[in-house]
Residue frames relative to the residue before (quaternion, step in Angstrom):
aa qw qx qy qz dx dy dz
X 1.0000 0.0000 0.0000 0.0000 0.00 0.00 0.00
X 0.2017 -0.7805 0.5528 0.2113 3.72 -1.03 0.56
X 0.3825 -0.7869 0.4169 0.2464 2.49 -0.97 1.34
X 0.2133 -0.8595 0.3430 0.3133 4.03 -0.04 -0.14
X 0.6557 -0.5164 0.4410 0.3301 3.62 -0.79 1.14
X 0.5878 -0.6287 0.3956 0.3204 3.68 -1.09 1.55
X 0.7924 0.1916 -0.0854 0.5728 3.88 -1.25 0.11
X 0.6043 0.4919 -0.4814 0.4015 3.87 0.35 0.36
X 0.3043 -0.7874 0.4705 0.2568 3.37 -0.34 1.27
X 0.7266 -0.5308 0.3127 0.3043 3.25 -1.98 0.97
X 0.5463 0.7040 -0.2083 0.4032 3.59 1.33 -0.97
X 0.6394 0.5197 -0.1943 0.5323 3.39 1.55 -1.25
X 0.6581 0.5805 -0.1831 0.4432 3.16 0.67 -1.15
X 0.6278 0.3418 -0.3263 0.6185 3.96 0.62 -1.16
X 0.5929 0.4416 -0.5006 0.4504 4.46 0.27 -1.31
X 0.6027 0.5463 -0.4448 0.3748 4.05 0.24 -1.31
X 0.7798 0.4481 -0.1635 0.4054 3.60 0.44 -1.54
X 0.3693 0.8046 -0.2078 0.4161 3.64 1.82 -0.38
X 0.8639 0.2319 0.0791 0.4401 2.56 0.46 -2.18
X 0.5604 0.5109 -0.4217 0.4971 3.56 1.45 -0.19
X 0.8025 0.3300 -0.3442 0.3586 3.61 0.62 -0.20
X 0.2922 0.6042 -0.4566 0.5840 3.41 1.69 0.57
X 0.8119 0.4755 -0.2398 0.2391 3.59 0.42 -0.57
X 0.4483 0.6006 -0.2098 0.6279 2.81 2.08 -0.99
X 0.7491 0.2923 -0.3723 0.4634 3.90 0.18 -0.74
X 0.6176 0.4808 -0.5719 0.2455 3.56 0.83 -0.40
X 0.6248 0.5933 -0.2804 0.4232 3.67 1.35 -0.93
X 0.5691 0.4966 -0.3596 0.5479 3.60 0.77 -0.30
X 0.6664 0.4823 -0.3416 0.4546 3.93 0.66 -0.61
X 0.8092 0.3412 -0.2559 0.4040 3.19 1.01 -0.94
X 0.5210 0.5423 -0.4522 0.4796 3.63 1.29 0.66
X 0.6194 0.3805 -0.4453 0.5228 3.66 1.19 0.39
X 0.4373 0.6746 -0.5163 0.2952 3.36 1.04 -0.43
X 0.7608 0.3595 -0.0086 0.5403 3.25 0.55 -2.18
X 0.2297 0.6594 -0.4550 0.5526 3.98 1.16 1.28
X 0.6600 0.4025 -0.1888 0.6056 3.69 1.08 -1.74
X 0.2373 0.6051 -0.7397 -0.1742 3.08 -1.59 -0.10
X 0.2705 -0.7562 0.5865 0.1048 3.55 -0.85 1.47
X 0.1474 0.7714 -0.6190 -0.0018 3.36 -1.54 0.76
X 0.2154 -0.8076 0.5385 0.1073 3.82 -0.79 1.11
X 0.9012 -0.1544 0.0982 0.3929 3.20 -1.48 -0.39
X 0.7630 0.3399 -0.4227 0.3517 3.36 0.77 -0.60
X 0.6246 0.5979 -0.4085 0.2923 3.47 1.08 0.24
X 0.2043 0.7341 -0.4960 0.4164 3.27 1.40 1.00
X 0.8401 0.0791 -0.2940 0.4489 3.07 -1.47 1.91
X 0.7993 0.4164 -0.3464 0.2602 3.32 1.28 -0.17
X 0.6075 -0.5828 0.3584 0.4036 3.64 -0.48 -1.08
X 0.2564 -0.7303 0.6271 -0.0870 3.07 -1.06 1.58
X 0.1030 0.7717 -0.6227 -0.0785 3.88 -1.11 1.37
X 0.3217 -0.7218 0.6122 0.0254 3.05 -1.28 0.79
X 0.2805 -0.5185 0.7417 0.3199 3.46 -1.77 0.44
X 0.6354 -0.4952 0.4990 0.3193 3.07 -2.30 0.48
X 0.5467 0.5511 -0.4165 0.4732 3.74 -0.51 0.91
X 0.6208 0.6868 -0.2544 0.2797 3.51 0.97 -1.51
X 0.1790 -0.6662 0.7173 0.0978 3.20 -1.23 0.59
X 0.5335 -0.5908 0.5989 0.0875 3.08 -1.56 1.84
X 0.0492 0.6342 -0.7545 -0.1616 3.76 -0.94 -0.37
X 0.1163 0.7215 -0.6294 -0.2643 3.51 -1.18 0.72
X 0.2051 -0.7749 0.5861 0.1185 3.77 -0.79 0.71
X 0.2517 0.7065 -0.6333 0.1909 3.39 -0.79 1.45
X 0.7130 -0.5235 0.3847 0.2640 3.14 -1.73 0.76
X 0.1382 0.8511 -0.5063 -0.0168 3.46 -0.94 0.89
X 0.2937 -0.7001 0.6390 0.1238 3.69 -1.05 -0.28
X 0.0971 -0.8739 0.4756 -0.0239 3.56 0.23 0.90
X 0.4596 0.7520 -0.2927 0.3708 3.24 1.56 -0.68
X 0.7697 0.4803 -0.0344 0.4192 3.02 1.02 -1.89
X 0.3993 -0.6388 0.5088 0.4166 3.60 1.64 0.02
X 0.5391 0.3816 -0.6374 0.3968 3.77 -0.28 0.89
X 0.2250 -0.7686 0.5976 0.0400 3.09 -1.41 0.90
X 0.4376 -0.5687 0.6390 0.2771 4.05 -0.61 0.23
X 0.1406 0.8710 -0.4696 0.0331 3.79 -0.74 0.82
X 0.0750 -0.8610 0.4292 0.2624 3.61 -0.09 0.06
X 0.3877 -0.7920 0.4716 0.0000 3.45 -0.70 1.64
X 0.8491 -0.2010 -0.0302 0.4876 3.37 -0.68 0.84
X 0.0283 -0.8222 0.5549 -0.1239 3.49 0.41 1.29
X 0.5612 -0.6301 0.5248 0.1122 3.60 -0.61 1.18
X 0.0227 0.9043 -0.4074 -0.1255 3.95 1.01 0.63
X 0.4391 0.7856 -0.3230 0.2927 3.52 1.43 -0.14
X 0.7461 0.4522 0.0306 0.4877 2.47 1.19 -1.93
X 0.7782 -0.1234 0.0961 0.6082 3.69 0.93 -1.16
X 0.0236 -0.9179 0.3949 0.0299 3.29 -0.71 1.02
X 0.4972 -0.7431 0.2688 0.3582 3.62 -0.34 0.98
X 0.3443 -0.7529 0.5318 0.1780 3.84 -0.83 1.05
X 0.8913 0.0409 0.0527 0.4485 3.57 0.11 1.11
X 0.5064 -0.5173 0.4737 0.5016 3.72 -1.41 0.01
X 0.6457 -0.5473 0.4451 0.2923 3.64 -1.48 0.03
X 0.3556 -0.8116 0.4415 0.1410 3.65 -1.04 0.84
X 0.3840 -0.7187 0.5461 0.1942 3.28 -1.00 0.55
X 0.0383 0.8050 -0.5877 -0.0718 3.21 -0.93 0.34
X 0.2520 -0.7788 0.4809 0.3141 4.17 0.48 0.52
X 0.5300 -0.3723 0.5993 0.4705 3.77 -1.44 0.58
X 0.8249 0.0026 0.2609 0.5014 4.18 -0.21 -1.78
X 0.7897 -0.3310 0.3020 0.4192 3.58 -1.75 0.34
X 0.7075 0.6501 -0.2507 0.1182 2.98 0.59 -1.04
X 0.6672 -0.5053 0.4428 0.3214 3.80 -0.76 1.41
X 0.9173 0.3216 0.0094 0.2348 3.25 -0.90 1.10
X 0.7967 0.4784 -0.0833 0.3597 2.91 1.64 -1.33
X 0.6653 -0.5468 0.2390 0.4485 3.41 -1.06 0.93
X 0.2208 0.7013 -0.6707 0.0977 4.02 -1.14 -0.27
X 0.8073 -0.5204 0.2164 0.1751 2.80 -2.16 0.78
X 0.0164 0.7326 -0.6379 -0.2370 4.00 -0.31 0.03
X 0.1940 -0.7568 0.6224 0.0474 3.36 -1.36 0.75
X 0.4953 -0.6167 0.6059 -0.0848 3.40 -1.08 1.64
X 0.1834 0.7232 -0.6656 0.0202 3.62 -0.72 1.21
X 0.0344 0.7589 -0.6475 0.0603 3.62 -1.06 0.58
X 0.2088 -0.7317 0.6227 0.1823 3.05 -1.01 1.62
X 0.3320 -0.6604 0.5780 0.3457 3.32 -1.66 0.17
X 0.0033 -0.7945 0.6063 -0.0328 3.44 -0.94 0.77
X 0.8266 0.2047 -0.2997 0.4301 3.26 0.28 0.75
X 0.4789 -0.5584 0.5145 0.4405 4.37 -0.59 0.77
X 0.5927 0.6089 -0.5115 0.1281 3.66 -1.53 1.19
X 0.3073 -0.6664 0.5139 0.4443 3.43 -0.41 -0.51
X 0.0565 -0.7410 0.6614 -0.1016 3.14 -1.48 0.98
X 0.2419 -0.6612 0.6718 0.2303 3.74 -0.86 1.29
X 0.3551 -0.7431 0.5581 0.1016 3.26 -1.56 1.44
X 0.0964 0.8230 -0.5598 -0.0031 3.99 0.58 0.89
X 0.0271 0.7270 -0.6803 0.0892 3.35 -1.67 1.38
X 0.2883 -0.6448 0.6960 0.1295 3.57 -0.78 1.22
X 0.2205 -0.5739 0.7838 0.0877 2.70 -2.44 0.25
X 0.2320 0.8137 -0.4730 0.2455 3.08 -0.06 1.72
X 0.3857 -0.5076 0.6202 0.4571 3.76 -0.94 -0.57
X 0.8077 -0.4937 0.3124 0.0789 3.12 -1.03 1.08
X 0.7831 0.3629 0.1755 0.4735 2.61 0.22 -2.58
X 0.7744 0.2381 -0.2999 0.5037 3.98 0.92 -0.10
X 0.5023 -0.6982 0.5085 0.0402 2.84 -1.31 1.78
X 0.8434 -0.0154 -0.0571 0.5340 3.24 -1.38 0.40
X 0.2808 0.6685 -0.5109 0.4617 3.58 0.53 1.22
X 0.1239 -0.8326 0.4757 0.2552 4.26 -0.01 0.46
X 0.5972 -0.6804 0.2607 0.3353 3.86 -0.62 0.57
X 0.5680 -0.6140 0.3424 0.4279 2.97 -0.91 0.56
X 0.8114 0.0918 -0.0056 0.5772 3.52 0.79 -0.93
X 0.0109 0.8370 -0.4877 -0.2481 3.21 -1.48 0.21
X 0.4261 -0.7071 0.4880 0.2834 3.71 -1.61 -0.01
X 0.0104 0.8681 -0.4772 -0.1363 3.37 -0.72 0.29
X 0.4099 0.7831 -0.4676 -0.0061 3.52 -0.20 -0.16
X 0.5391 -0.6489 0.5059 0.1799 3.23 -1.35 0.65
X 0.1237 -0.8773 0.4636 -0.0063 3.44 -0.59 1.17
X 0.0536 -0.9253 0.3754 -0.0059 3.27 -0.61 1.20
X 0.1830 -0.9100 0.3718 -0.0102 3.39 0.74 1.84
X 0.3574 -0.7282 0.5845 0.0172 4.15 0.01 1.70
């Protein structure tokens, strides 16, 4: 129970107790923020470091419609591992249309790892992708 400081009204006291725990959540939010680190197309070919713990976002253009898929290819699970199937996110309503797929990968483990992802169809073999991703991951 608090107790509350003479002549300090009761109203003050509960707004005081209000606003310290408004603060605390604003500071907790912003230590998951800076958890993410997000990186798209232009960060092809380069380098990306991370702390162990980190989520990767990768954020690239797709078109699911058309059967090409965003994949990651020999991924280095030791070092960084992938959190799940990939997400879609359309540009708009529209049937069909292209939008964003997003890539999460947590790092768990200190190393460097090259992060390779194709844009391909799945299902056809010896067939080279349409696009690729590269980036080099560096996990502190």
């Amino acid at each position: 129970m608090l107790k509350r400081p003479p002549g300090l009204p009761q109203f003050l006291v509960l707004l005081l107790v209000v606003l310290s725990l408004v603060a605390s959540c604003d500071a907790s939010s912003q230590s998951k923020t800076s958890q993410e680190v997000r990186v798209g197309a232009n960060a092809n070919g380069h380098m990306v470091e991370l702390d162990k713990g980190q989520t990767l976002l990768v954020l690239l253009e797709a078109n699911p419609t058309t059967g090409y898929r965003w994949e990651a290819v020999g991924l280095d699970r030791q070092i960084l591992r992938s959190m799940g199937d990939p997400e879609f996110e359309p540009y708009s309503a529209q049937v069909g249309g292209p939008g964003m797929e997003i890539m999460r990968f947590e790092a768990v483990a200190r190393g460097q790892v090259t992060l390779n992802i194709v844009y391909h169809r799945p299902w056809e073999r010896d067939v080279q992708p349409l696009q690729t991703y590269v980036l080099l991951v560096k996990v502190r």
